[in-house]
C-alpha positions in Angstrom: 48.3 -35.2 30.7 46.8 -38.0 33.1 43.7 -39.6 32.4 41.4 -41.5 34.6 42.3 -44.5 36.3 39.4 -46.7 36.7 39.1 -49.7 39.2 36.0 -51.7 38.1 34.3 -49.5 35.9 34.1 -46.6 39.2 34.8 -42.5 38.7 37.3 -41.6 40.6 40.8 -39.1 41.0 42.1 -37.3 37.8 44.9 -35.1 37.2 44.1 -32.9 34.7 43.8 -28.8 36.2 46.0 -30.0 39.2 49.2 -31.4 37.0 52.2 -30.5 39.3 50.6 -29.9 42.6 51.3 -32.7 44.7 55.5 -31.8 43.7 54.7 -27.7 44.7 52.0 -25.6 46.2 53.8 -22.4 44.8 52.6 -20.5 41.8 53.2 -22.0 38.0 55.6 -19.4 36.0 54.8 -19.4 32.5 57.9 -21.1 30.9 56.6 -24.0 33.5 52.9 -23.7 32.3 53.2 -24.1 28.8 56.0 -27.5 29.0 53.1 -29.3 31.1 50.2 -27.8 28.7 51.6 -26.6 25.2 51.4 -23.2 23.9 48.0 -21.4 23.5 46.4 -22.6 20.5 45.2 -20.4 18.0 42.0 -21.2 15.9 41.2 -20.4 12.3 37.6 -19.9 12.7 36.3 -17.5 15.9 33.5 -19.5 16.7 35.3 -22.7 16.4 36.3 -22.7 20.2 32.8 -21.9 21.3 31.6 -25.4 19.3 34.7 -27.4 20.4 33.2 -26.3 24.3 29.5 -26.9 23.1 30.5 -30.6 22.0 32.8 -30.9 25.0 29.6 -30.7 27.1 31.1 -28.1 29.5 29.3 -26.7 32.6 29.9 -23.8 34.8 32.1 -25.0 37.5 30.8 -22.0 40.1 27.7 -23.5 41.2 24.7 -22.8 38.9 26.2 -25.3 36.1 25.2 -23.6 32.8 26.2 -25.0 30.0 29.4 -22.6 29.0 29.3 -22.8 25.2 25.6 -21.6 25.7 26.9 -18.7 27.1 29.2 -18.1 24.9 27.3 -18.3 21.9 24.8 -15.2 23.3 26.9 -13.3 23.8 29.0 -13.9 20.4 25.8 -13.5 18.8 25.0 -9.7 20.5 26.0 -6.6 18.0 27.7 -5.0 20.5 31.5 -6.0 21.0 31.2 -8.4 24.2 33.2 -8.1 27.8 34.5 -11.1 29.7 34.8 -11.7 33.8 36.4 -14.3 34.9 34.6 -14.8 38.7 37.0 -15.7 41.1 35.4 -14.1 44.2 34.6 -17.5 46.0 32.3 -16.5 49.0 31.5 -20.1 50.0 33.6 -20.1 52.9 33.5 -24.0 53.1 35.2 -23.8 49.4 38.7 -23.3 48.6 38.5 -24.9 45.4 39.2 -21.4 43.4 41.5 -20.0 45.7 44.1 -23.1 44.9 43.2 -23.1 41.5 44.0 -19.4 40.8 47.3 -20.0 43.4 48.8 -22.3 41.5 48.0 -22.6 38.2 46.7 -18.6 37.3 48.0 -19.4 33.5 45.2 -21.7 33.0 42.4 -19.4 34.0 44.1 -16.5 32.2 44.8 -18.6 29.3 40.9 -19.8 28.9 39.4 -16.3 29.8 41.6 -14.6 26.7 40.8 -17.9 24.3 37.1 -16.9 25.1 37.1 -13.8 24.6 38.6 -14.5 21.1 35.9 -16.7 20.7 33.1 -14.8 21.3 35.0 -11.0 19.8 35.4 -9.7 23.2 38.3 -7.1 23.4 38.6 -6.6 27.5 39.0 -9.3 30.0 38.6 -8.6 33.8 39.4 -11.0 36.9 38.0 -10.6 39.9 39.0 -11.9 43.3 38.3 -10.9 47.0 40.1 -7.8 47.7 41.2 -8.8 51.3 43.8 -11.4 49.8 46.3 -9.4 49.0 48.6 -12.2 48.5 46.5 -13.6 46.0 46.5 -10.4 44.1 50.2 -10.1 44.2 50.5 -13.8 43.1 48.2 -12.8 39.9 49.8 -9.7 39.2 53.0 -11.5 39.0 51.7 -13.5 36.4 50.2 -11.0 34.3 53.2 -8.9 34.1 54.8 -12.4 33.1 52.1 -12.6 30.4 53.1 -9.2 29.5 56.4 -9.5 28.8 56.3 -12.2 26.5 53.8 -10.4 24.4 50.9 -13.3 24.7 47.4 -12.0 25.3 45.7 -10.4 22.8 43.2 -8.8 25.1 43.3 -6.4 27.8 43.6 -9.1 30.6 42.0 -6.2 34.6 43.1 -7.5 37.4 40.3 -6.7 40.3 40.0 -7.0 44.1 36.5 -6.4 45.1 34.4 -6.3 48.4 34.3 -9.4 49.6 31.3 -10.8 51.3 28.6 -14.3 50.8 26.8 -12.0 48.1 29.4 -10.2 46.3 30.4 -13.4 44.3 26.9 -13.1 42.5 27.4 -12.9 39.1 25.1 -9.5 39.1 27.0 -8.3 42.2 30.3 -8.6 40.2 29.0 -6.7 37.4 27.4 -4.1 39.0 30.9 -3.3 41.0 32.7 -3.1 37.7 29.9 -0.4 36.7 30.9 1.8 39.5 28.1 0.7 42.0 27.9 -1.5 45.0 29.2 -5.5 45.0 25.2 -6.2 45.8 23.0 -8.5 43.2 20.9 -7.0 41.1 17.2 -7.3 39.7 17.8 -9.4 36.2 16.8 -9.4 33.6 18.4 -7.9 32.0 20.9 -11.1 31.7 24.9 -10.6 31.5 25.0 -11.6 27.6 22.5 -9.0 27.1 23.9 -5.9 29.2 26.8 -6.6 31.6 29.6 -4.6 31.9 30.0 -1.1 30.5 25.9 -2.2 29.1 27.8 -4.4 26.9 27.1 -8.4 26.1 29.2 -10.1 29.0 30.0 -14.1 29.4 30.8 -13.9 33.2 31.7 -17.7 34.3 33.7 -19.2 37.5 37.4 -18.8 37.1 37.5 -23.1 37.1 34.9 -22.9 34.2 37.9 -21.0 32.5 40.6 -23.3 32.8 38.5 -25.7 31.5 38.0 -23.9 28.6 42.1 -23.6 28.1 42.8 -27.4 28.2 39.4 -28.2 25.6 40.6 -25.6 23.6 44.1 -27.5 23.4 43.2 -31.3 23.4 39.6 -31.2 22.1 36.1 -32.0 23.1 36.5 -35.9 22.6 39.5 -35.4 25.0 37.7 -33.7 27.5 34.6 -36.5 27.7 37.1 -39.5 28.5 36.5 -38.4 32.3 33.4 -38.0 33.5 29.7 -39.3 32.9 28.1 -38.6 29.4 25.3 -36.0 31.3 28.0 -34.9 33.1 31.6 -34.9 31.4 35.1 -33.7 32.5 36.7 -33.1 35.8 36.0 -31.0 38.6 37.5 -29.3 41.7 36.3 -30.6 44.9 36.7 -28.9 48.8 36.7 -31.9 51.3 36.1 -31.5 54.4 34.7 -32.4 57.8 35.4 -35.7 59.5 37.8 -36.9 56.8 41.6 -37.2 57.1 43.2 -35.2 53.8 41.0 -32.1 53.8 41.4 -29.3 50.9 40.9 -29.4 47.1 40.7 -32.7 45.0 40.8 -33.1 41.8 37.7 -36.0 40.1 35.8 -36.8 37.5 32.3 -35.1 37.4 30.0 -37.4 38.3 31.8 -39.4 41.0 30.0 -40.9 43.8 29.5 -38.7 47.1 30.5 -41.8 48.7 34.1 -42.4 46.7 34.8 -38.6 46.6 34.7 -38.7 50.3 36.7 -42.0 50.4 39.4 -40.2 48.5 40.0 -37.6 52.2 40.1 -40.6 54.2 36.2 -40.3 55.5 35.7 -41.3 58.9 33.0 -44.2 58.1 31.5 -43.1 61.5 30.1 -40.5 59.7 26.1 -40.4 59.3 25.7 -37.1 57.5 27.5 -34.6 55.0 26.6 -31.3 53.4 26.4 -31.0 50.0 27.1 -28.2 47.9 28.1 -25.2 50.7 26.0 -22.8 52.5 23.4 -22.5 49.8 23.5 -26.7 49.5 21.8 -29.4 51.6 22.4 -31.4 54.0 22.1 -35.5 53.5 21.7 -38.9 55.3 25.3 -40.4 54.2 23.9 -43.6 54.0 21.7 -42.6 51.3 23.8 -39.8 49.5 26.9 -41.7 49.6 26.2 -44.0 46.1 24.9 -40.7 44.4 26.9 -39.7 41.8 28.3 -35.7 42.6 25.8 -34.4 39.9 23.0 -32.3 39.4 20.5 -35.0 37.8 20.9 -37.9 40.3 21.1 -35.7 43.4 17.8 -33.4 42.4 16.1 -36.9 44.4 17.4 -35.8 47.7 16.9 -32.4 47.3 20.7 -31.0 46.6 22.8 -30.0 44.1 26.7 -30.0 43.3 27.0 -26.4 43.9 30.6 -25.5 43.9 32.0 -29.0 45.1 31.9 -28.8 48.4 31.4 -32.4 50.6 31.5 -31.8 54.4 31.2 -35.0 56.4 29.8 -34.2 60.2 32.1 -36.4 62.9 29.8 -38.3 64.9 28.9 -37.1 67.8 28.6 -33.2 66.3 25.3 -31.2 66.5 24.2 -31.0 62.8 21.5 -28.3 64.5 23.9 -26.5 66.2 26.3 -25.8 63.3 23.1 -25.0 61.3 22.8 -22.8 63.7 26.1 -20.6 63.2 25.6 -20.9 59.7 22.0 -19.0 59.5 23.1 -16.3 61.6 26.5 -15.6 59.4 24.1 -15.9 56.3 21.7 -13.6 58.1 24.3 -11.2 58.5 25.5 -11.4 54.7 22.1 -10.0 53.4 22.9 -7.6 50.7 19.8 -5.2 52.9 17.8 -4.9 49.7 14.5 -6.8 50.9 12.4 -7.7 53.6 12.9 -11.4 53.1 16.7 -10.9 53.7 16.2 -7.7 56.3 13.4 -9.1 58.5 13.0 -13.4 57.5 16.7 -14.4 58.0 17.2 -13.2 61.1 13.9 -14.0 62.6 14.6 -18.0 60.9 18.3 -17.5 63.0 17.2 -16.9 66.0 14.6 -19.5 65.8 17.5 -22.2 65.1 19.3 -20.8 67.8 17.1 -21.2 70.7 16.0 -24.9 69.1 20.4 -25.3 69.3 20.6 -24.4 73.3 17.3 -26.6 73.8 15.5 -23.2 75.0 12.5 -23.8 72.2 8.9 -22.8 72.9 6.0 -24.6 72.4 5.3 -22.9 69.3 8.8 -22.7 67.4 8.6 -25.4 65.3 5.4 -24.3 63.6 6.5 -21.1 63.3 9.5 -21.6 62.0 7.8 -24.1 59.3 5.9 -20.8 58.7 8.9 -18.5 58.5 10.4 -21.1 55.8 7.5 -20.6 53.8 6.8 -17.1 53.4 10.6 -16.4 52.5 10.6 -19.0 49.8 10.5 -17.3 46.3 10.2 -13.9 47.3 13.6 -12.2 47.9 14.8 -10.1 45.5 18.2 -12.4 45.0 19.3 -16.1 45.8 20.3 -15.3 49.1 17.2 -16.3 50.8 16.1 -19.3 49.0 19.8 -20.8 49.9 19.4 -20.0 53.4 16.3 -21.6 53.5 17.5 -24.7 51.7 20.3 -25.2 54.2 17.4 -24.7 57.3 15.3 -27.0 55.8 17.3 -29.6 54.9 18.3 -29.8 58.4 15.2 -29.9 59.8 14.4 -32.8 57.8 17.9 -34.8 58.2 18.4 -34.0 62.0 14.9 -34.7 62.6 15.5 -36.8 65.5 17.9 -34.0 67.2 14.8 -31.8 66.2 12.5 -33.5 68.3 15.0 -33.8 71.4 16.0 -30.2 71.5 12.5 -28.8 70.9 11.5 -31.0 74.4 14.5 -29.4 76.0 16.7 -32.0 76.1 19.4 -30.9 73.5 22.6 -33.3 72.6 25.8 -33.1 74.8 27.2 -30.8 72.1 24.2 -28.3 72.2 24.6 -28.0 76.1 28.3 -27.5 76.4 29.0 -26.3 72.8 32.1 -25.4 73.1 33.4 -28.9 74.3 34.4 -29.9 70.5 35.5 -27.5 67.9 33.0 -26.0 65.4 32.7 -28.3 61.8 31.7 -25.4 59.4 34.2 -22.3 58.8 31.9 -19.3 60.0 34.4 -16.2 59.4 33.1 -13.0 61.2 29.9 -11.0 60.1 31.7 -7.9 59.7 31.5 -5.0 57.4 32.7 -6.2 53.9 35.8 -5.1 52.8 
C-alpha cells in the first residue's frame, strides 16, 4: 500500500482505494484483489471491527459524514438481528466518485459491507445501484458469482438496481424501495438502526464508506490515520471538474486544501469561483475557499460542506447565474411530490432564477425571491429543499455582482447568447425515473 507523500508538511494525492487504476480502468477479479490487499481478515471478537473503525475515526464518505463505527455500534446494540445496505445509488450527477469505485475495485466494497455485517450480527447484505446502468450491474454480478465460487462471504451479499433519480439515493428512499414501496424519502424517525429494512436495525452507509471499512479492518486504525488530518482522518474520493485539465475521480487525503485538490486536475488559475460539495453544496469565492482544507469543520465558515467530494471550478468568463439556473429547474423537477415546499417553492424559486439568467427580471424579483428562500427553508418534508436552497443562495451571494447586472437588464455575454459556450454543470434530463 502507498502512503502519503508530503512536500512541506501539505495533504495531498494517496493511493490507497485506487491501487491499480492508473495501469487499468477495467474491473479487479478477485485472485487480483486479494495479491494487492490480502485475504479478508477474520476477527476473534465481533465487535472488535466496529472499535478498530471507531478508533480509526471513520466518516461516512456519501455526504452527511457520520461517524461509521457510531453507526455500527446501534445497530449491533438492537435485539433484533440487523440488515446491511451498502448505498451506491449516486444521484449527484456532478459525482462519479462511486460509479469508479464500484467499476473497478467492487471487492472492496463487497469485502467491507460482509466484514460489517459480521461486526454488527447482520446476516443479509444488499447493494444498491441505479437500475439504468446495466453495465454496472453486470460488472457486479460478475463479481459476486466470483465471490460465490470460491466460497468467501458469509452473508447473503443482494445485488439491486433501483429507480434512479436526485432523491432516490436518500438513505430513507433506499429503504423504503427494499420494503416494497416507492424509491421516495421518508418521514424519520424512525432512524435506519432502529427499523430499516424488513423493520429490522439497518447500518445503511455510502458504498466508499465500505471500502473503507475493508482496508481498516486489514491494516488497522493507526494505519488508516497516517493520511489525513486528526478531525478528519483517512483518504477520500474526489470528482473534479470544471475549468481544470484531468477531470474525474482523485484519490486524497481528507482534509486537503480546496486549493491543492484542484491543483491536482490542472485548475485553470483564471478561475474565480468553484462549487463545493454537488447540487446540495455551495458555491465559493476561490480566492477565499482555495486554502480551506476539504472538511466539514473549516468550511462551515463559508457556508459549505464536503458533501460527496465534488470541486467544480467555473472557467472564466461562464455565467455562475446561468448554470444556477439549469440546476434549480432539474432539482425542481427531481421533487419526490410529497410537499408543498418541493411541489409549489422549487419551481416558483426556478423560474425566478431563470428570468434573473435571460436579464428579463422585474422590479420585484429579487425581494421576492429572498422571500421564496425563506419560507422553504426548514419546512419540507425531506432534504431536498433545503439543498436547493443552499445552492440558490449561495449564488446569490457569490455572483452578487452578476446579480445586480442581470436584475437591471443587462445580463453577461453568456446569459444573452447562452448557447455560445458549452454548459459547466452535467444537467441529465428531468424525465420520469427509471
Amino acid at each position: 500500500m502507498t502512503e502519503p507523500r508530503r512536500a512541506g508538511g501539505q495533504l495531498g494525492p494517496v493511493t490507497r482505494l485506487t491501487v491499480g487504476w492508473r495501469e487499468s480502468s477495467s474491473p479487479v477479479h478477485l485472485a487480483t484483489h486479494v495479491s494487492r490487499y490480502g485475504p479478508v481478515p477474520s476477527f476473534a471478537r465481533a465487535s472488535s471491527l466496529t472499535e478498530e473503525v471507531t478508533a480509526a475515526g471513520l466518516t461516512g464518505r456519501g455526504g452527511a459524514g457520520f461517524p461509521t463505527g457510531v453507526k455500527m455500534r446501534a445497530v449491533a446494540a438492537q435485539r433484533k438481528q440487523g440488515v446491511v445496505v451498502a448505498n451506491g445509488m449516486e444521484s449527484e450527477p456532478a459525482s462519479e466518485k462511486d460509479e469508479a469505485l464500484l467499476a473497478r475495485a467492487p471487492h472492496l466494497v463487497i469485502d467491507g459491507a460482509v466484514l460489517a455485517a459480521a461486526a454488527v450480527g447482520a446476516d443479509q447484505v444488499h447493494l444498491t445501484v441505479p437500475g439504468n446502468k446495466s453495465w454496472l450491474i453486470g460488472t457486479l454480478r460478475r463479481a459476486l458469482a466470483e465471490r460465490a465460487r470460491a466460497g468467501l462471504d458469509p452473508v447473503a451479499v443482494e445485488l439491486h438496481g433501483l429507480p434512479h433519480g436526485y432523491v432516490s439515493s436518500s438513505e430513507s428512499a433506499v429503504i423504503s424501495w427494499l420494503n416494497g414501496g416507492e424509491a421516495k424519502p421518508a418521514v424519520v424517525p424512525p432512524r435506519p438502526f432502529q427499523r430499516g429494512v424488513g423493520r429490522r436495525p439497518t447500518l445503511i452507509s455510502n458504498v466508499e464508506t465500505f471500502a473503507h471499512v475493508a482496508l481498516v479492518a486489514r491494516f488497522g486504525a493507526a494505519w488508516f490515520r497516517q493520511a489525513g488530518l486528526p478531525h478528519a482522518p483517512g483518504s477520500m474520493l474526489v470528482t473534479l471538474s470544471g475549468a481544470v485539465r484531468a477531470s474525474g475521480v482523485h484519490e486524497i487525503e481528507a482534509g486537503t486544501t480546496i486549493g491543492g485538490a484542484l491543483a491536482l486536475a490542472g485548475a485553470d488559475r483564471r478561475s474565480r469561483a468553484v462549487l463545493i460539495g454537488g447540487y446540495f453544496g455551495s458555491w465559493a469565492d476561490l480566492t477565499e475557499a482555495a486554502p480551506l482544507p476539504l472538511a466539514a469543520g473549516p468550511l462551515r465558515q463559508i457556508g459549505a460542506a464536503p458533501g460527496a467530494g465534488v470541486l467544480v471550478a467555473l472557467p472564466e468568463g461562464t455565467c455562475g447565474i446561468t448554470e444556477t439556473a439549469r440546476v434549480l429547474a432539474w432539482l425542481a423537477g427531481q421533487s419526490a411530490g410529497q410537499c408543498g415546499p418541493c411541489m409549489f417553492g422549487l419551481p416558483a424559486i426556478a423560474g425566478d432564477f431563470a428570468q434573473l439568467a435571460r436579464g428579463r427580471a422585474d422590479s420585484a424579483l429579487l425581494e421576492r425571491l429572498k422571500r421564496r428562500l425563506g419560507t422553504v427553508a426548514g419546512r419540507g418534508a425531506c432534504s431536498h429543499p433545503d439543498g436547493t436552497i443552499r445552492l440558490a443562495g449561495s449564488a446569490l451571494s457569490v455572483f452578487a455582482g452578476d446579480v445586480r447586472a442581470h436584475a437591471a437588464g443587462r445580463p453577461c455575454l453568456h446569459a444573452r447568447a447562452p448557447f455560445a459556450q458549452p454548459p459547466v454543470l452535467p444537467v441529465p434530463a428531468n424525465r420520469e425515473r427509471a
